[in-house]
NUKOLMI-61908 format. One record per residue (C-alpha): residue in three letters; residue number from 1; x, y, z; chain. Coordinates in steps of 0.001 Angstrom, whole numbers, plus 500000, padded with zeros to 6 digits. Layout:
N
PT  residuo  num    east   north      up  cadena
PT      ala  NUM       X       Y       Z       A
...
//
This chain:
566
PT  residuo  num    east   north      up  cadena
PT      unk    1  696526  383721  945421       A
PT      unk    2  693551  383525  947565       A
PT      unk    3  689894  383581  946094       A
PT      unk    4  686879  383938  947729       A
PT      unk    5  683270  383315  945918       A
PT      unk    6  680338  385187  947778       A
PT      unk    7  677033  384115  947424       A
PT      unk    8  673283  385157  948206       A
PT      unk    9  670050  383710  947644       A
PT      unk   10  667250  382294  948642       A
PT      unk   11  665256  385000  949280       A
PT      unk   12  665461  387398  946390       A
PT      unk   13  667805  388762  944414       A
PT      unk   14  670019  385892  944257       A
PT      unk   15  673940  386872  943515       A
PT      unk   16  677207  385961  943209       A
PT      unk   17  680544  387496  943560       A
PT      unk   18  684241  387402  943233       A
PT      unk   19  686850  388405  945513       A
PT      unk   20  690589  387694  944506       A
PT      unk   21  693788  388897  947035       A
PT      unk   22  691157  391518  948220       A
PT      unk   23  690477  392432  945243       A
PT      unk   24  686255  392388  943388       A
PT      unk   25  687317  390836  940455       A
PT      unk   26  683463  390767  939430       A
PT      unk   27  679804  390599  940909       A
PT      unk   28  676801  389069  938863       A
PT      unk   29  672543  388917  939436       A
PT      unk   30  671516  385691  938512       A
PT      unk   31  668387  387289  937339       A
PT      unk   32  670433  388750  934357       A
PT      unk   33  671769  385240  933170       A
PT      unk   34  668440  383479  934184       A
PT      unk   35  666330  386022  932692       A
PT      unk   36  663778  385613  935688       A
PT      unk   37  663689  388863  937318       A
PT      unk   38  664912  389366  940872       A
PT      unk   39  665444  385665  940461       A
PT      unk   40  666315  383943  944110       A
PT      unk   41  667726  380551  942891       A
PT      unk   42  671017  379448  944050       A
PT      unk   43  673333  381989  941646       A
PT      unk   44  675324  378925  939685       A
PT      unk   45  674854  380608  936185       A
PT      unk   46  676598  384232  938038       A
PT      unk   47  679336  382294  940143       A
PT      unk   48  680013  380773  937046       A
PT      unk   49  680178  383696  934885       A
PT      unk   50  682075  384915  937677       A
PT      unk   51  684819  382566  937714       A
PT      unk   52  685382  382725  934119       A
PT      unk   53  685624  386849  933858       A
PT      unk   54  688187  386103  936797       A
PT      unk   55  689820  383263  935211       A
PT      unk   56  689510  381487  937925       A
PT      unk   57  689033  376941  937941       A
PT      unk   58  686589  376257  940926       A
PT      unk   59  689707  374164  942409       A
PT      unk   60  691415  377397  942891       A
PT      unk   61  688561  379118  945394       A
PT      unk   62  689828  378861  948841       A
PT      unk   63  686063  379527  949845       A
PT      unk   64  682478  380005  949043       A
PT      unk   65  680738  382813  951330       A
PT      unk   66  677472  382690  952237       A
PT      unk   67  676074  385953  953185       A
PT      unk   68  674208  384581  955882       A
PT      unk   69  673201  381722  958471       A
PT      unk   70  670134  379451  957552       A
PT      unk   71  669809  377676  960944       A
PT      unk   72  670024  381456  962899       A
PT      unk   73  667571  382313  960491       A
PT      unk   74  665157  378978  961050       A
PT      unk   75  665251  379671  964867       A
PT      unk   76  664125  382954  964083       A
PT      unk   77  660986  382066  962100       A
PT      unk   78  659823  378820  964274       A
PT      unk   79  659730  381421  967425       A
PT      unk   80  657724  383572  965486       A
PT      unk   81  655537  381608  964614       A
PT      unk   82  654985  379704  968249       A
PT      unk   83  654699  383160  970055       A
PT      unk   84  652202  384374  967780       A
PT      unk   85  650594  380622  967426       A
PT      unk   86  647139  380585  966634       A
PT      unk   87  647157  383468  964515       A
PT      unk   88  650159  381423  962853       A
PT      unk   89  648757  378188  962385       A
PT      unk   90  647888  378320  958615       A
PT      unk   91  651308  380410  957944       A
PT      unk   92  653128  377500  960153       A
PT      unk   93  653833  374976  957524       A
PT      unk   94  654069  376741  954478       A
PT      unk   95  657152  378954  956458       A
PT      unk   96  658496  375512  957908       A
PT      unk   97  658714  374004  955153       A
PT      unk   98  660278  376666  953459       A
PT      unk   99  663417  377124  955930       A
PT      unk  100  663485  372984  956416       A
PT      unk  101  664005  372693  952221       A
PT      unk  102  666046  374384  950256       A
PT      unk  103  666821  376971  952371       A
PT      unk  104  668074  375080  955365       A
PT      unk  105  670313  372634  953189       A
PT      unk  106  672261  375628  951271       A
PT      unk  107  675991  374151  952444       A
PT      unk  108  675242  371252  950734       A
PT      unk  109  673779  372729  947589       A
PT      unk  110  676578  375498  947265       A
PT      unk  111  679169  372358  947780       A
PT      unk  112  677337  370097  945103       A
PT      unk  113  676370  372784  942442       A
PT      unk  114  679505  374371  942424       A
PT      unk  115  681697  371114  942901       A
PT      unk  116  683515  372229  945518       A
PT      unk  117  684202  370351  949127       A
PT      unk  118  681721  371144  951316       A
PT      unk  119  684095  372711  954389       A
PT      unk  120  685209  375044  952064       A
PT      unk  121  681494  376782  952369       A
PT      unk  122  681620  379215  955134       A
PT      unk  123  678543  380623  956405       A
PT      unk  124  677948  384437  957416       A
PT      unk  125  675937  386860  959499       A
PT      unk  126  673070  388831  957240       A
PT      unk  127  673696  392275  958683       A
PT      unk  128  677357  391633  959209       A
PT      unk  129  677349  390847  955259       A
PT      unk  130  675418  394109  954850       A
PT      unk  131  677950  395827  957040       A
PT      unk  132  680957  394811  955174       A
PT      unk  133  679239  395518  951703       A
PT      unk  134  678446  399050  952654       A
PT      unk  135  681661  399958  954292       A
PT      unk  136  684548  398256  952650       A
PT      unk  137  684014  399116  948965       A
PT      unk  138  683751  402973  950404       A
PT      unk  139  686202  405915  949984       A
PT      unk  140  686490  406093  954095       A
PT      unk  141  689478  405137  956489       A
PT      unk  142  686927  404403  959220       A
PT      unk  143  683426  405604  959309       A
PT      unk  144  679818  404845  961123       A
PT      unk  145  677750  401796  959552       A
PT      unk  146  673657  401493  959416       A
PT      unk  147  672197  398803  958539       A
PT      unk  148  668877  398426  957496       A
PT      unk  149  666449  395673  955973       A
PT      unk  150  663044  393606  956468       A
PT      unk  151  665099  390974  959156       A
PT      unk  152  667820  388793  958602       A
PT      unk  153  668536  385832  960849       A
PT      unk  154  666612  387755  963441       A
PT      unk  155  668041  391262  963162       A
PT      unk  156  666342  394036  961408       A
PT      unk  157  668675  397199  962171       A
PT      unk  158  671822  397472  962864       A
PT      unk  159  674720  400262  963987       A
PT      unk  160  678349  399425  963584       A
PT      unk  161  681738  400599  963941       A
PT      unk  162  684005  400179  961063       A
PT      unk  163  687723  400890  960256       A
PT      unk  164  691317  399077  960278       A
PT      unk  165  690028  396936  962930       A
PT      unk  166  687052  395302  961183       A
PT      unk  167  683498  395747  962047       A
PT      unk  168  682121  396501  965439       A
PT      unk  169  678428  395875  965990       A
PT      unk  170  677146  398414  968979       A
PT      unk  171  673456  398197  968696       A
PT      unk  172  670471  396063  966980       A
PT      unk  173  666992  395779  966519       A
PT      unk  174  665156  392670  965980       A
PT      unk  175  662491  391149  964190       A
PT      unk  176  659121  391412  963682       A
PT      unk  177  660009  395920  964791       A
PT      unk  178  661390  396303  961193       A
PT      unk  179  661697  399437  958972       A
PT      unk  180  661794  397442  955759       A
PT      unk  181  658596  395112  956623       A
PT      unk  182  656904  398914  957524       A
PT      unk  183  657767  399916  954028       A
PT      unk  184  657011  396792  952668       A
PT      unk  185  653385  396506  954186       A
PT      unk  186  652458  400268  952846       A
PT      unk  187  654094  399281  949484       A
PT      unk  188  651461  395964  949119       A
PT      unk  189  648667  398127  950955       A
PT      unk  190  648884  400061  947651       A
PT      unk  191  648650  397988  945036       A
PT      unk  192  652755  397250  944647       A
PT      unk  193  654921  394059  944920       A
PT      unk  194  656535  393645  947454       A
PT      unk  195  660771  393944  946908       A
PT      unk  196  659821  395021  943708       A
PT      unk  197  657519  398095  944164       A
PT      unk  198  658928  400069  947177       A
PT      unk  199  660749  402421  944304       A
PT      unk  200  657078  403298  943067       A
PT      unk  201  656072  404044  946497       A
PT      unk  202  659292  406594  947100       A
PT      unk  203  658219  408022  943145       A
PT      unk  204  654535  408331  944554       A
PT      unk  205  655381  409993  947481       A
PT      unk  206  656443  412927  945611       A
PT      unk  207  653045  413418  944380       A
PT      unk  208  651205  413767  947753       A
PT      unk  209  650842  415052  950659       A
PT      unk  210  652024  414000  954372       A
PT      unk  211  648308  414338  956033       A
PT      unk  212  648391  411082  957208       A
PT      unk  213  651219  411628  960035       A
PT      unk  214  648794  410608  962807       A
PT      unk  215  647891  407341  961618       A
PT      unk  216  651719  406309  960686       A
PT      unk  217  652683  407068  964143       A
PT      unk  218  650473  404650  965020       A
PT      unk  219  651928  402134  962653       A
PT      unk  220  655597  403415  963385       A
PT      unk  221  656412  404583  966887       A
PT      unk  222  659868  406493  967139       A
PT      unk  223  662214  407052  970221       A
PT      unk  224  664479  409784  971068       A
PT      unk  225  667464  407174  971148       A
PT      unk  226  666677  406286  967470       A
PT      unk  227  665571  402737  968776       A
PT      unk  228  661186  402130  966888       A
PT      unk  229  658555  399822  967292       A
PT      unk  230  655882  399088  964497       A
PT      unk  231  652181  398658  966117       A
PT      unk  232  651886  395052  965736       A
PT      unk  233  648421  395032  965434       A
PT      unk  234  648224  396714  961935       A
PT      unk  235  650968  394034  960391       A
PT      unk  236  650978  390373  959664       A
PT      unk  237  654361  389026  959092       A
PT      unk  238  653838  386175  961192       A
PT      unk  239  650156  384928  959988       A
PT      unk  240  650444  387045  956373       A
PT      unk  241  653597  387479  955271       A
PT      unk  242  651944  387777  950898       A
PT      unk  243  650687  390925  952566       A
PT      unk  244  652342  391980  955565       A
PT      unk  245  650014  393973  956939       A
PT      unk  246  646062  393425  958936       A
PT      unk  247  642768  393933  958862       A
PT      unk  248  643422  396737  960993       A
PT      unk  249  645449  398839  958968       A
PT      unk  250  642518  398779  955803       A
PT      unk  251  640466  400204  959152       A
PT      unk  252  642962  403130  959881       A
PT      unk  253  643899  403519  956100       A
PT      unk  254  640878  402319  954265       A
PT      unk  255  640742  399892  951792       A
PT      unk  256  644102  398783  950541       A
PT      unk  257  644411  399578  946436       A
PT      unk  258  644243  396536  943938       A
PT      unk  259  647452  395465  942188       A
PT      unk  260  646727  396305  938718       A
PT      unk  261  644431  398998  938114       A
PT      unk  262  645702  401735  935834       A
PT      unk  263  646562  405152  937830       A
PT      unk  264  644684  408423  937709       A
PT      unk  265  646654  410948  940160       A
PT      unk  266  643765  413748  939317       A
PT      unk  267  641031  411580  940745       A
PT      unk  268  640188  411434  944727       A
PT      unk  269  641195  408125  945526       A
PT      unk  270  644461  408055  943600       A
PT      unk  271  645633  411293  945497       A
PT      unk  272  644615  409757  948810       A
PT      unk  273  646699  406749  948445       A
PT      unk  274  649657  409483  946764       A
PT      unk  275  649077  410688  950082       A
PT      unk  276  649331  407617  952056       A
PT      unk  277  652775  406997  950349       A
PT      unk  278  653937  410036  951106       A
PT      unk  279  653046  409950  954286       A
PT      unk  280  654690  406672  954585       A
PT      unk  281  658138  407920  953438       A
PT      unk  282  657943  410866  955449       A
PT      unk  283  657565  408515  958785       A
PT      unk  284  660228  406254  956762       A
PT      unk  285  663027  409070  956694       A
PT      unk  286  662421  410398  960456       A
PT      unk  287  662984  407134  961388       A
PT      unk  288  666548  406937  959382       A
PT      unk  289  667323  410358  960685       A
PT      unk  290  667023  409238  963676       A
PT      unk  291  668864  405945  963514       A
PT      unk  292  671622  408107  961703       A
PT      unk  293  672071  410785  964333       A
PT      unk  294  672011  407634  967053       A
PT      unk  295  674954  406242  964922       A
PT      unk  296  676775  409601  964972       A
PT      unk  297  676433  410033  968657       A
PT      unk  298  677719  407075  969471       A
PT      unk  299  680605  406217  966909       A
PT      unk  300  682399  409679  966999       A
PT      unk  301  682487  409266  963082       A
PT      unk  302  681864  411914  960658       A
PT      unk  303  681615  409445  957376       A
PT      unk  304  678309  407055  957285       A
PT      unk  305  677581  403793  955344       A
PT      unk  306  674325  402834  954760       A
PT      unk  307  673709  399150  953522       A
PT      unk  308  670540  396881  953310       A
PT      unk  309  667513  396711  951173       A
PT      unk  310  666289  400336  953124       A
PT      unk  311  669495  402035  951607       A
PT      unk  312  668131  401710  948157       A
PT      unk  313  665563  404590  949222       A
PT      unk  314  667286  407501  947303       A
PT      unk  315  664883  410158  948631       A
PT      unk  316  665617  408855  952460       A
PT      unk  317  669514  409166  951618       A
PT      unk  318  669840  412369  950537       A
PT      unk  319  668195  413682  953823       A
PT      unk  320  670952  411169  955574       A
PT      unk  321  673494  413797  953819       A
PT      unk  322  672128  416846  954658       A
PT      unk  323  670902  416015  958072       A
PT      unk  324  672301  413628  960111       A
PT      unk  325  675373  415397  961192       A
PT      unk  326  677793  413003  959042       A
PT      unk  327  679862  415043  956523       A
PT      unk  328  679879  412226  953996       A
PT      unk  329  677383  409531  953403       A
PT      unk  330  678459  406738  950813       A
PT      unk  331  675524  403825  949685       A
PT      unk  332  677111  401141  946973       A
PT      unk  333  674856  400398  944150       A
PT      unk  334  673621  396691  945398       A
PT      unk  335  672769  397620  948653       A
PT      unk  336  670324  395008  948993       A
PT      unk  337  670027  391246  949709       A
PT      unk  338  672281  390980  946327       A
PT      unk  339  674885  392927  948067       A
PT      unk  340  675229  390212  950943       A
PT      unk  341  677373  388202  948304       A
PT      unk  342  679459  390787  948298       A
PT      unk  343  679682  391384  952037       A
PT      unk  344  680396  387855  952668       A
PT      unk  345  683110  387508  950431       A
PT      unk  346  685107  390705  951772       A
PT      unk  347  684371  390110  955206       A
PT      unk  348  685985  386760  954774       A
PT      unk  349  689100  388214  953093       A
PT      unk  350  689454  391090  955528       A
PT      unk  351  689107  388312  958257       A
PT      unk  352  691909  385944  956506       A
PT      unk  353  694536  389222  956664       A
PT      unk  354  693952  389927  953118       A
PT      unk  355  693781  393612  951661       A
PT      unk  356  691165  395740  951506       A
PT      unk  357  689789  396469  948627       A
PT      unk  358  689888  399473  947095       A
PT      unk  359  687116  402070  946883       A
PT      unk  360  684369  401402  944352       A
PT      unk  361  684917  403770  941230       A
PT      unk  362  682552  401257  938953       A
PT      unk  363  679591  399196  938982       A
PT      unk  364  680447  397542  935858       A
PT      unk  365  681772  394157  937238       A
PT      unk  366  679243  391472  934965       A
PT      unk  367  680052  390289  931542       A
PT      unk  368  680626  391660  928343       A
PT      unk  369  678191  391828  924855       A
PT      unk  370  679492  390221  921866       A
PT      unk  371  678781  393308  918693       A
PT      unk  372  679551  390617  916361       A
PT      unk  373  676697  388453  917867       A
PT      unk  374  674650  390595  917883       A
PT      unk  375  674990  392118  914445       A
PT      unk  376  674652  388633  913148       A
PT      unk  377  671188  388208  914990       A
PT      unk  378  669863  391492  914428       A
PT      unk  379  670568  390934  910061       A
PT      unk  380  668443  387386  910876       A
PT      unk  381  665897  388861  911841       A
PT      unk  382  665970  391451  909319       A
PT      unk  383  667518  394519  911295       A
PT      unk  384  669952  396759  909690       A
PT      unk  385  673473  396355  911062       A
PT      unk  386  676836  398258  910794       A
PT      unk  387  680134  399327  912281       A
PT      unk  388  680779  403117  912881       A
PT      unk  389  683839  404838  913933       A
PT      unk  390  682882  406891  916268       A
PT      unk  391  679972  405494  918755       A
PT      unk  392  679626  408536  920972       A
PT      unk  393  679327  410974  917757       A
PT      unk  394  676680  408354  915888       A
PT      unk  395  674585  408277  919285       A
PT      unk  396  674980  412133  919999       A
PT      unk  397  673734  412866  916806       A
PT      unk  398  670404  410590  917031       A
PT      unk  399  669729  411858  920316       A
PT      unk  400  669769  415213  918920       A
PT      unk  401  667857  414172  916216       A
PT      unk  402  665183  413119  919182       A
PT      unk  403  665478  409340  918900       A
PT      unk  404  665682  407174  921788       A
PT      unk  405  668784  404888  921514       A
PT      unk  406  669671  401511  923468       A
PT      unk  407  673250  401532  924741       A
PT      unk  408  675078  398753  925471       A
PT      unk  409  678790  398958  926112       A
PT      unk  410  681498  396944  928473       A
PT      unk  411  680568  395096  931381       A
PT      unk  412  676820  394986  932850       A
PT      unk  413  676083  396906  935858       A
PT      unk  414  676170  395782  939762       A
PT      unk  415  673212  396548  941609       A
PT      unk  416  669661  397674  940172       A
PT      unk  417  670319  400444  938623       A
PT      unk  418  671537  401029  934879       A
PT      unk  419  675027  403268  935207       A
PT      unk  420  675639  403845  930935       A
PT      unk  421  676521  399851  930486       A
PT      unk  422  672927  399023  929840       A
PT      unk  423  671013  401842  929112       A
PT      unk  424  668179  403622  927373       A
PT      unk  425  669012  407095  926407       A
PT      unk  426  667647  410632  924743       A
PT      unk  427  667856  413972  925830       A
PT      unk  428  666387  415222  928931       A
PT      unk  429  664694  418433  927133       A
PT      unk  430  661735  417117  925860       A
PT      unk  431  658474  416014  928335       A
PT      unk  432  657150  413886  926082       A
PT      unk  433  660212  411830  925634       A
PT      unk  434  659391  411053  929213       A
PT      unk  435  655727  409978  928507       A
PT      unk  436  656572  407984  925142       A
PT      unk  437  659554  406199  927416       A
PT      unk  438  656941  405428  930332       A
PT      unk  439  653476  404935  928219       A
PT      unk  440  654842  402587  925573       A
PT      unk  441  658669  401542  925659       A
PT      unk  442  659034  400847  929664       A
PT      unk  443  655135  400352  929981       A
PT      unk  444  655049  401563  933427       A
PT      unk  445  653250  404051  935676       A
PT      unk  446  653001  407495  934849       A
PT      unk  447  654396  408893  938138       A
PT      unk  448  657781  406800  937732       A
PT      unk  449  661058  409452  937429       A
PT      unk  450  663636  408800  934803       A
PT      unk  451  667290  409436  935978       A
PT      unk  452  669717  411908  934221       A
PT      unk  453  673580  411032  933545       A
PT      unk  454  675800  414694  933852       A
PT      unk  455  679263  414743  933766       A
PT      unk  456  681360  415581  937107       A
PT      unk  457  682824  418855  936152       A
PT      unk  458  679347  420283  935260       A
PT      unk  459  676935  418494  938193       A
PT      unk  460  677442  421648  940352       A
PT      unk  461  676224  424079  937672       A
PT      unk  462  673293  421573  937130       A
PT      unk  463  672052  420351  940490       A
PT      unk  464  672282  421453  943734       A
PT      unk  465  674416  418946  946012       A
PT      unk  466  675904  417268  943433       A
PT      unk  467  678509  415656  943275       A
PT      unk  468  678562  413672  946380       A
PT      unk  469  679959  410317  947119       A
PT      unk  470  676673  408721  946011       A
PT      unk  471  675826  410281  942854       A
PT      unk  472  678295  407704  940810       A
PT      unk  473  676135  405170  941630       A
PT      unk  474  672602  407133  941794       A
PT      unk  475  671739  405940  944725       A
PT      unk  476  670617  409640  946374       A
PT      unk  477  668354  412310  944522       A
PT      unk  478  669908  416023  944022       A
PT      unk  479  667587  419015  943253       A
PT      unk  480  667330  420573  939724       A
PT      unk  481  668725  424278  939698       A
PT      unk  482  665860  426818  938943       A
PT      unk  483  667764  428265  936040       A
PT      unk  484  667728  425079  934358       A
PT      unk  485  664338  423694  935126       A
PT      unk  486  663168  423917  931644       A
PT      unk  487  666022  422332  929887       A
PT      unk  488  665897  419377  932222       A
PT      unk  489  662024  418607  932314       A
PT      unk  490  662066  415160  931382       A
PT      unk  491  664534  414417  934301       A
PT      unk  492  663260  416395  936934       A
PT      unk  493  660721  414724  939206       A
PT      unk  494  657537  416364  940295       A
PT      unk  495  659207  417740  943414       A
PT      unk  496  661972  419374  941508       A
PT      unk  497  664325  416640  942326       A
PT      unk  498  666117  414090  940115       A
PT      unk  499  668174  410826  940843       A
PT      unk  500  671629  412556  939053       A
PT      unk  501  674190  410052  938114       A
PT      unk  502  677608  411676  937746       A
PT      unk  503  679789  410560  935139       A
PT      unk  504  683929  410494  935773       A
PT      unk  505  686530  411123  932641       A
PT      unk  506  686898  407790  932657       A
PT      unk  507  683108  406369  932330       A
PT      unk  508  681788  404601  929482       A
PT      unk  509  679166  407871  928999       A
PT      unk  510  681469  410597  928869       A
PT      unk  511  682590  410566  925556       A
PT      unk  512  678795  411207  924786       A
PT      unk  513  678564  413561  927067       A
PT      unk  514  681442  415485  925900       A
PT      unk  515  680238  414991  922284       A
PT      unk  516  676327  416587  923556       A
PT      unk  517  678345  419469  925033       A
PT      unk  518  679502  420674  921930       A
PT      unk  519  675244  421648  921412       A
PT      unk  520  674024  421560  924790       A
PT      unk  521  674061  420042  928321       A
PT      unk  522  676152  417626  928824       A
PT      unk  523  673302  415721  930400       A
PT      unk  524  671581  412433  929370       A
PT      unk  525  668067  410934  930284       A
PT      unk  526  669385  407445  931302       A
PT      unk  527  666776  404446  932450       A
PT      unk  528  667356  401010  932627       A
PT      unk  529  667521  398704  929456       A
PT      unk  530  664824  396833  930359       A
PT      unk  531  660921  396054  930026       A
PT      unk  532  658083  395672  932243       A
PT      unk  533  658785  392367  934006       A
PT      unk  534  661856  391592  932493       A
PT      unk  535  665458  391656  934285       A
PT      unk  536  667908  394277  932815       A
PT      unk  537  669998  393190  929574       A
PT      unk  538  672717  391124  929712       A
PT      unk  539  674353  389873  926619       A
PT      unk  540  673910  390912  922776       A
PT      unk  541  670840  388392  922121       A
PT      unk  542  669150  390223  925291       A
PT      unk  543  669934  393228  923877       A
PT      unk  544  668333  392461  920573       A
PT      unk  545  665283  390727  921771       A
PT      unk  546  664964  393632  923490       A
PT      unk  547  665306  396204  920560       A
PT      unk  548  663509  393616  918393       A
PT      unk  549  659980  393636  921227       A
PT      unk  550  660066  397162  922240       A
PT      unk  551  660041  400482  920027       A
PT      unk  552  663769  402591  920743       A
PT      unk  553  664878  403702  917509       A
PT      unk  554  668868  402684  917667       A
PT      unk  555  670513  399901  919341       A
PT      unk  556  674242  400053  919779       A
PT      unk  557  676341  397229  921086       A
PT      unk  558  679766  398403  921397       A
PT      unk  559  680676  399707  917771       A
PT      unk  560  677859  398283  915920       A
PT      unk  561  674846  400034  915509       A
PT      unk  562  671200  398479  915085       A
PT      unk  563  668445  400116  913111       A
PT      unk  564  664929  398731  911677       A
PT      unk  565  664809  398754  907674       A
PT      unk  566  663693  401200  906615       A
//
């Protein structure tokens, strides 16, 4: 037996996973044990977890993978900095002292946290741990690789050749020119987090106009090869990294819009900056287009893999499909930093002559809830609680009966996206569902798109370009058939568009499904079990804090189902 523990950190989105005889045993955010969201410790409560869903004793790893090299990556920022020094000199020690802690000393931590010897931590490449994520877990024999972040060691794009030989980088693009810092910049410039908010800016964009093309050519220039530069001058990485971008880019922009402020779309200002972010993604996705039909030219490949933080942009991806001259286009659901766990672990196995794994048919690789646990907790606190027969017929009928249920069934989800293992659902009919699940269960903006679940037989009847070999894991958008506009309004985004999950035989929602069918479309609303701030669920006292804080009407953990007395 040979087992392999990957591991990312650090930086956000800290994760761990587990690889055994080539096989992904099981991959864990430490944000959902830590309840700290996108939490970037070192992942000791998810390698843990981990090891005991594999059933594996630490003695028995062979080796901890790290998805990426700290010293590269130290280099990296301490030229930076000098070649940009003075501008630099009051983001100098703060950024020093960052890669000379913790960051720097991550063999050591890795050995001593997880009690294993410390040769036995091998250390990666970021993008080749992107690489390896995207493509090995895929459906494809061999296929064209893109990968695409903020910067990793010192790379910030990559294109790569992948098939039964391994990985084959053929071209990169380096730090500070950087798709994901562009994105990143515009995302703070209006108001949003940064590695948290670049989903609202992609929602936004939907709701404006690209009149701003002009000024993001400035900001992103793109070449014929696929190869971009950013205009330096309007970014800050080096002396500003909280914000990312200048002075200069308020003047070409106007004045960035503060964090905070509630959102008016049918006022002026709001629609410029709707605008602005659609702008934004519009420069975003000719830039991946590009990149793409770069990676098709020279690979000869007609399947692509898209990995990095970038892939995540489902609006970007499904142009990737239809556009890029690839016939297939796969994305896993972590395609982010988390994902580099991943990555490093099956590039190390592939590398040690073990199997490939094979393709990814599931994203539910965390732990399991405990029903009995949480039945016990939910009577404390003076919840109703009982068993039912039938889970898919109970829920059916109080979706039908317009209540909004939480779900919680088998394993947790990989990646950041809830796939029917931690879910809030109701039926995708009714607008105001959508407002009541935005205004005051999810307390977020009003613009944000919820996602709907369909089963695979009836995706084609539903949505146009589904299913593809991203829709398991809803990591593309699909547009809403005409004919059944009106029946799907609380899933279809402003643009007609939705982010369609489709559901196999075998997935934990299609007995629901099939039960909804029976009345209507075999379609559920389906959004993250989560609230504002807060990481997704995890285990049964997550879920009923959660039911316990926020107002769904049901909670069912496996076979027992939750309700408030009456």
């Amino acid at each position: 037996m040979a087992a392999i523990l990957g591991i990312s950190c650090h930086y956000h989105d800290a994760a761990a996973t587990l690889v055994v005889d080539g096989k992904l045993v099981a991959a864990v955010h430490e944000e959902r044990l830590s309840r700290v969201k996108n939490d970037a410790s070192v992942p000791l409560r998810a390698a843990a977890a981990c090891l005991r869903i594999g059933g594996i004793p630490v003695t028995a790893l062979d080796h901890v993978a790290y998805y990426e090299n700290p010293y590269g990556k130290l280099e990296r920022v301490l030229l930076s900095l000098l070649r940009a020094f003075p501008a630099s000199l009051r983001q100098f020690p703060r950024a020093i002292g960052g890669q000379l802690g913790d960051k720097l000393w991550i063999v050591d931590q890795l050995a001593e946290g997880l009690r294993v010897e410390r040769k036995r931590v091998v250390l990666g490449d970021h993008h080749r741990s992107h690489a390896a994520a995207s493509f090995y877990p895929s459906p494809f024999a061999s296929a064209a690789v893109l990968t695409v972040d903020g910067v990793g060691e010192e790379t910030s794009t990559a294109i790569w050749r992948a098939g039964p030989d391994g990985l084959i980088c053929l071209e990169r693009l380096g730090f500070p020119h950087s798709l994901g810092l562009f994105y990143a910049a515009l995302t703070a410039w209006l108001g949003f987090a940064v590695n948290e908010g670049e989903y609202k800016v992609m929602g936004l964009a939907a709701f404006g106009k690209p009149r701003f093309a002009d000024e993001m050519s400035r900001l992103l220039k793109i070449s014929s090869d696929g190869s971009f530069e950013l205009g330096l001058e309007y970014f800050a990485h080096t002396y500003d990294s909280a914000l990312g971008f200048s002075p200069r880019m308020e003047t070409l922009l106007g004045p960035r819009r503060m964090p905070g402020r509630p959102w008016a779309l049918g006022e002026i200002d709001d629609q410029r900056y709707a605008d602005v972010a659609a702008s934004a993604q519009a420069a975003l996705e000719t830039a991946l287009l590009a990149l793409a039909r770069r990676a098709r030219e020279i690979t000869g490949e007609t399947a692509l893999c898209v990995g990095g933080g970038v892939a995540l942009n489902a609006v970007a991806n499904r142009r990737l499909l239809a556009e890029s001259g690839f016939s297939r286009v796969f994305v896993q659901p972590a395609a982010g930093d988390a994902g580099g766990a991943l990555g490093a672990a099956l590039d190390l196995a592939v590398s040690r002559g073990e199997p490939r794994m094979a393709p990814l048919v599931t994203a539910a690789l965390g732990d399991t809830a405990d029903p009995a646990e949480a039945a016990s907790l939910a009577e404390a606190l003076g919840f109703r609680a009982r068993r039912v027969d039938d889970r898919a017929a109970t829920a059916a009928a109080l979706l039908e009966a317009g209540r909004v249920v939480a779900w919680v069934q088998g394993r947790f989800e990989w990646g950041p996206r809830a796939l029917g293992q931690r879910s809030i659902l109701a039926l995708p009919q009714d607008a105001s569902v959508r407002d009541r699940l935005n205004r005051v269960i999810k307390e977020r903006e009003p613009f944000r798109p919820f996602a709907p679940a369909v089963s695979d037989e009836k995706a084609a009847q539903l949505f146009d370009g589904a299913p593809n070999d991203m829709t398991p894991f809803m990591t593309t958008v699909c547009t809403v058939r005409p004919e059944h506009a009106h029946a799907l309004t609380a899933v279809r985004h402003v643009d007609g568009t939705a982010r369609v999950q489709t559901v196999g035989a075998h997935g934990v929602l299609a007995p629901l499904l099939a039960e909804i069918e029976r009345r209507a479309l075999p379609v559920v609303l389906n959004t993250s079990l989560n609230g504002p701030g807060e990481p997704i669920v995890a285990g049964a006292v997550d879920a009923v804090a959660f039911f316990a804080r926020h107002p769904v009407d049901a909670l069912l953990v496996e076979d027992v189902l939750i309700e408030r007395a009456l």
